[in-house]
MIRO-893316 format. One record per residue (C-alpha): residue in one letter; x, y, z. Coordinates in pm, whole numbers, plus 50000, padded with zeros to 5 digits. Each point is the difference from the previous one (the first is absolute). Layout:
N
<'A'; <X; Y; Z>>
...
# end
This chain:
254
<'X'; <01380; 20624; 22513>>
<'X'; <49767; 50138; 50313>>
<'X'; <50250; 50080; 50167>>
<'X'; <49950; 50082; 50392>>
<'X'; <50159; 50330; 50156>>
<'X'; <50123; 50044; 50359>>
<'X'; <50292; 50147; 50254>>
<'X'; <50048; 50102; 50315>>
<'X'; <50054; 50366; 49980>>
<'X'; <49647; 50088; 49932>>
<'X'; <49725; 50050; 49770>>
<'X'; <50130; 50351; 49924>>
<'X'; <50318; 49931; 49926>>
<'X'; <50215; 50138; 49708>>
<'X'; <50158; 49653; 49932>>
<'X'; <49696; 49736; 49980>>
<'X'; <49788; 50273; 49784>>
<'X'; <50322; 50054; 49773>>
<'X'; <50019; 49660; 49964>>
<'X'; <49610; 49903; 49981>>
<'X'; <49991; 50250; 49688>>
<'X'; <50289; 49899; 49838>>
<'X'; <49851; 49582; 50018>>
<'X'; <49629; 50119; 49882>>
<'X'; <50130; 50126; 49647>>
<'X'; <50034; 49588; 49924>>
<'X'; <49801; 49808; 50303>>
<'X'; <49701; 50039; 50187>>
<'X'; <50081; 50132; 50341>>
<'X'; <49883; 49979; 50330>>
<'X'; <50081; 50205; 50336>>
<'X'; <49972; 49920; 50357>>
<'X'; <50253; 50155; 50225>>
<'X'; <50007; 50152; 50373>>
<'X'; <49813; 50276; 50074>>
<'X'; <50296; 50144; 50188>>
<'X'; <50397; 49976; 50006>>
<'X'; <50083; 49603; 50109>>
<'X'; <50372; 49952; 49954>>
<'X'; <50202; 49710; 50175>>
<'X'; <49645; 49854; 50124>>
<'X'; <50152; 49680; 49849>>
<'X'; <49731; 49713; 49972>>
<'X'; <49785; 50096; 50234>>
<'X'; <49617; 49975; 49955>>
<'X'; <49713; 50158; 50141>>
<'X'; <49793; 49719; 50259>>
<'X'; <49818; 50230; 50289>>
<'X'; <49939; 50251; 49856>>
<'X'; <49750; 50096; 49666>>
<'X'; <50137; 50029; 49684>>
<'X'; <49840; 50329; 49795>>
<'X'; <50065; 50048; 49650>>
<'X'; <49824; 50335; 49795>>
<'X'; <50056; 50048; 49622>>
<'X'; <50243; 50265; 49869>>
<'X'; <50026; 50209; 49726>>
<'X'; <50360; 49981; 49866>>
<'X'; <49957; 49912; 49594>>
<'X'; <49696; 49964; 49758>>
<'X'; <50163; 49676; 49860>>
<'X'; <49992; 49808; 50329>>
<'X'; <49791; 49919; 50324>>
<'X'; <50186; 50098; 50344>>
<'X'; <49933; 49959; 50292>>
<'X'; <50179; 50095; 50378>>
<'X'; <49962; 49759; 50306>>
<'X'; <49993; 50074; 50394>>
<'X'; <50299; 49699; 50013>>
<'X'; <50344; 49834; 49920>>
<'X'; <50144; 49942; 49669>>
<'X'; <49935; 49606; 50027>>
<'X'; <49650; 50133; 50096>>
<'X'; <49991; 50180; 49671>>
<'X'; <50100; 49690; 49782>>
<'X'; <49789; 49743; 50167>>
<'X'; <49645; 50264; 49919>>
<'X'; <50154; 50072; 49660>>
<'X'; <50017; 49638; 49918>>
<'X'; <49747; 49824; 50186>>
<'X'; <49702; 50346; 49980>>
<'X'; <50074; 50298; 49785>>
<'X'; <50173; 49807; 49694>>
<'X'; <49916; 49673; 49799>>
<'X'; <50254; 49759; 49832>>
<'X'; <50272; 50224; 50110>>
<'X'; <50324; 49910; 49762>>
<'X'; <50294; 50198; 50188>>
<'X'; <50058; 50185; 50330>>
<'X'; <50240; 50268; 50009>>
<'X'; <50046; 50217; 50291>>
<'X'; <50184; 50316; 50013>>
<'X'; <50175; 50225; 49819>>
<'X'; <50111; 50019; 50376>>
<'X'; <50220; 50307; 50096>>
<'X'; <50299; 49900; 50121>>
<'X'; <50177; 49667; 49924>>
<'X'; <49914; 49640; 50103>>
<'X'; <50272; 49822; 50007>>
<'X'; <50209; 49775; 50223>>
<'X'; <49874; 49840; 50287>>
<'X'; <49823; 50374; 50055>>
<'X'; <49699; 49751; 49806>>
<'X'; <49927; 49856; 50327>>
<'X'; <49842; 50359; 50116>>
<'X'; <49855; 50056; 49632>>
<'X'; <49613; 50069; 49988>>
<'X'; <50039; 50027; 49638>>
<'X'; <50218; 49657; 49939>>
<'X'; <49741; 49884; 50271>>
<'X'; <49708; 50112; 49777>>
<'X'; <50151; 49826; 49714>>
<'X'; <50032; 49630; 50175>>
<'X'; <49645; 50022; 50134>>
<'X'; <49920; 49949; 49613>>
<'X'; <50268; 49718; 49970>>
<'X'; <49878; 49807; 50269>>
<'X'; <49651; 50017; 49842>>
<'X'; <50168; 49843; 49648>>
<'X'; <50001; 50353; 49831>>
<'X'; <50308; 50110; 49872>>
<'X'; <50139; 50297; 50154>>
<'X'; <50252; 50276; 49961>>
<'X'; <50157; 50259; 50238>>
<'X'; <50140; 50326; 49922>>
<'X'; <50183; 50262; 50159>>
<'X'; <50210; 50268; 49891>>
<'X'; <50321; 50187; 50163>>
<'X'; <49885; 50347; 50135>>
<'X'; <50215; 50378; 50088>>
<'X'; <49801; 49992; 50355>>
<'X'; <50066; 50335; 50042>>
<'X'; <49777; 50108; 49676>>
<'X'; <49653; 49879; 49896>>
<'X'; <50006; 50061; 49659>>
<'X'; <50125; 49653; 49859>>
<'X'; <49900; 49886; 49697>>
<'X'; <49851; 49634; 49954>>
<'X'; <49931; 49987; 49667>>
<'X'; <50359; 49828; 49875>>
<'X'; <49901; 49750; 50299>>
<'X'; <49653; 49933; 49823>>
<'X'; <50145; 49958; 49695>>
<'X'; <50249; 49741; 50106>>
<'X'; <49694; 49817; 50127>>
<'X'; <49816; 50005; 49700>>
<'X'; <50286; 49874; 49847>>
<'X'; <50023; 49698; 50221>>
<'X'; <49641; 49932; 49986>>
<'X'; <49999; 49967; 49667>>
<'X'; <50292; 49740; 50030>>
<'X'; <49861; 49827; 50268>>
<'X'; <49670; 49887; 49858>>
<'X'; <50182; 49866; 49706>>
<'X'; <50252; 49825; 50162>>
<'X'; <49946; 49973; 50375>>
<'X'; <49690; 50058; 50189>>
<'X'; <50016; 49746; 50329>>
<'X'; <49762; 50053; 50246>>
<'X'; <50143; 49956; 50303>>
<'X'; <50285; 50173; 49963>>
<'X'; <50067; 50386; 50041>>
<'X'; <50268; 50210; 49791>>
<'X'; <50100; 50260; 50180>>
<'X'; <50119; 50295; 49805>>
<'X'; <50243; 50322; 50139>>
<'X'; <50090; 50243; 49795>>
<'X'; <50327; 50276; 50066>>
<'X'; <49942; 50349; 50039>>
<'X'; <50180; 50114; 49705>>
<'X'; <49908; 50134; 49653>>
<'X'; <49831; 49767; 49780>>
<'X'; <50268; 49976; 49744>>
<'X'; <50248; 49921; 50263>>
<'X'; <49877; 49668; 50088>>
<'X'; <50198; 49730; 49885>>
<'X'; <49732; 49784; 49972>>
<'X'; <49846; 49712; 50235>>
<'X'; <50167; 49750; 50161>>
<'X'; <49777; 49682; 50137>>
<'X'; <50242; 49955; 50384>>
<'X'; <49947; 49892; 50355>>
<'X'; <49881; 50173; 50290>>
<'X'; <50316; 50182; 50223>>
<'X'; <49974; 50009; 50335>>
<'X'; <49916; 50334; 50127>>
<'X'; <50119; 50113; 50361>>
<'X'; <49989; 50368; 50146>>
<'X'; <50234; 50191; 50298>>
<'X'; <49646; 50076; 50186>>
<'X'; <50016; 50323; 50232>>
<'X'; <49741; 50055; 50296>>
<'X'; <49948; 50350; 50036>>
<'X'; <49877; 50095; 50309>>
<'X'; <49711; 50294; 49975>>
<'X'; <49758; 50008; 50287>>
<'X'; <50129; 49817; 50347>>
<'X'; <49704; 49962; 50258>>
<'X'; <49835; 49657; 50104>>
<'X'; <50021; 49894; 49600>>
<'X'; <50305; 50103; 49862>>
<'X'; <49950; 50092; 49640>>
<'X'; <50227; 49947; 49724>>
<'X'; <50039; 50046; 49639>>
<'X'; <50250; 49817; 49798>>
<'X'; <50244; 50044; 49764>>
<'X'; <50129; 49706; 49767>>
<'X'; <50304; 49988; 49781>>
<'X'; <50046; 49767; 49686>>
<'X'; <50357; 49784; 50061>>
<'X'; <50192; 49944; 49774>>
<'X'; <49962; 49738; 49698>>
<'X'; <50154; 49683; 50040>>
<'X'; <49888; 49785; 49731>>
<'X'; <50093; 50068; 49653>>
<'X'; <49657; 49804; 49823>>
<'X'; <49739; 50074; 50204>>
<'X'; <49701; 50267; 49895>>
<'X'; <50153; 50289; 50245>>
<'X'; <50333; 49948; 49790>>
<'X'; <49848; 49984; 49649>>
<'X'; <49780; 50313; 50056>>
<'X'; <50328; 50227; 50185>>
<'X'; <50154; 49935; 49570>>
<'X'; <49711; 50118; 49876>>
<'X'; <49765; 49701; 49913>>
<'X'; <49630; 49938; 50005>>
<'X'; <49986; 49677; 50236>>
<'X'; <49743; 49720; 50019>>
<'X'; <50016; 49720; 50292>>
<'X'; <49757; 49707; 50000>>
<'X'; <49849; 49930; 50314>>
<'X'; <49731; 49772; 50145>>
<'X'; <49838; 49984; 50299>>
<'X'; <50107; 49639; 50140>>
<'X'; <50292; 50110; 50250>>
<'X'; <50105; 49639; 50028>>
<'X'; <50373; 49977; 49996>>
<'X'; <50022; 49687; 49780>>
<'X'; <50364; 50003; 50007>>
<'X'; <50007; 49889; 50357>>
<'X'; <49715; 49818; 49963>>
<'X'; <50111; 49656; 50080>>
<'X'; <50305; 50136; 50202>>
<'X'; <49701; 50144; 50265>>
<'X'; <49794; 49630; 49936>>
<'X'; <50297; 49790; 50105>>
<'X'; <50113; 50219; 50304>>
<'X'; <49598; 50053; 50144>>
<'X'; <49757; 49799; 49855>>
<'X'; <50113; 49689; 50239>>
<'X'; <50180; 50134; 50309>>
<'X'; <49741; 50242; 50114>>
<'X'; <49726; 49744; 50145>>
# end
């Protein structure tokens, strides 16, 4: 398969070259990430302002290439400039988990639907970090995705839909295996802490996980120990109130 290469932590980072070795021993492999660190950028895309993109030298099996932009940014010119016939987008192996409703703030979920909503099948993943070391390991997370490629373009390859793929920090032969679930709803306790008071008052924050709620959701399935994959798509239409909305709406408001 060629097989397209992205994320939002950066061109340099340990998880998407882990990951882009680990796919070129069976596909052909292209890279196009962010020239710098572009967590939670979400879908954003680059309109004022130029987008620059240089070749790098990461691998002798595969062309890579960094880009003065966004994640979406970096699917859109690996798709529609840098690559041809592109069968799969995956972006990541992000470092730290996307999961919950914490996909909202994704760049590297993000980078994944920009591929979906251009009818090329698409897969996000992350994997649970120690953020106090930086020494993590992605290669059991690359190998669970080589694994599901392989499954996926025998069975299911839909293109417009992402799969989006967290993995639990834990040892490799303590995952209980993977466990297709929802998406929980992640909150946070958020504290403002106040470090520099003049005419802006600058603060950092602080944000704290709640507690789990839901006992079938992604943020449950991954606490026991499970690789989880959600299915999402990029139409936010709430068709379950659908027609509830229609009837109320559609012939009051004139």
């Amino acid at each position: 398969m060629k097989i397209l290469i992205t994320n939002d932590d950066g061109i340099n980072a340990r998880g998407i070259k882990t990951l882009a070795k680990e796919l070129s021993k069976k596909h052909k492999i292209i890279v196009v990430a962010p020239r710098e660190q572009k967590s939670a950028s979400s879908h954003s895309i680059s309109i004022h302002n130029p987008i620059k993109i240089r070749e790098e030298k990461i691998d002798d099996n595969f062309k890579a290439y960094s880009l003065v932009g966004t994640p979406a940014d970096c699917t859109q010119a690996g798709l529609s400039l840098l690559g041809k016939n592109i069968d799969l987008v995956i972006s990541g192996i992000n470092r730290g988990l996307n999961c919950g409703t914490d996909i909202l703030y994704s760049g590297t979920v993000s980078a994944a639907i920009e591929g979906a909503i251009y009818n090329v099948p698409s897969i996000a993943i992350s994997m649970e970090v120690d953020w106090e070391r930086e020494d993590e390991d992605y290669t059991k997370a690359a190998n669970w995705i080589s694994k599901i490629i392989d499954v996926a373009k025998k069975y299911y390859l839909k293109d417009n839909v992402v799969l989006n793929v967290n993995v639990p920090n834990i040892g490799k032969e303590e995952i209980r295996g993977l466990k297709v679930c929802r998406l929980g709803k992640s909150t946070y306790k958020t504290d403002y802490i106040l470090i520099e008071e003049n005419e802006d008052n600058v603060y950092i924050t602080k944000g704290t996980r709640n507690d789990i709620s839901e006992n079938d959701s992604d943020l449950y399935f991954l606490s026991k120990g499970y690789v989880t994959m959600t299915p999402l798509h990029f139409d936010f239409t709430n068709f379950k109130i659908l027609d509830e909305v229609k009837n109320i709406f559609e012939n009051k408001v004139i």
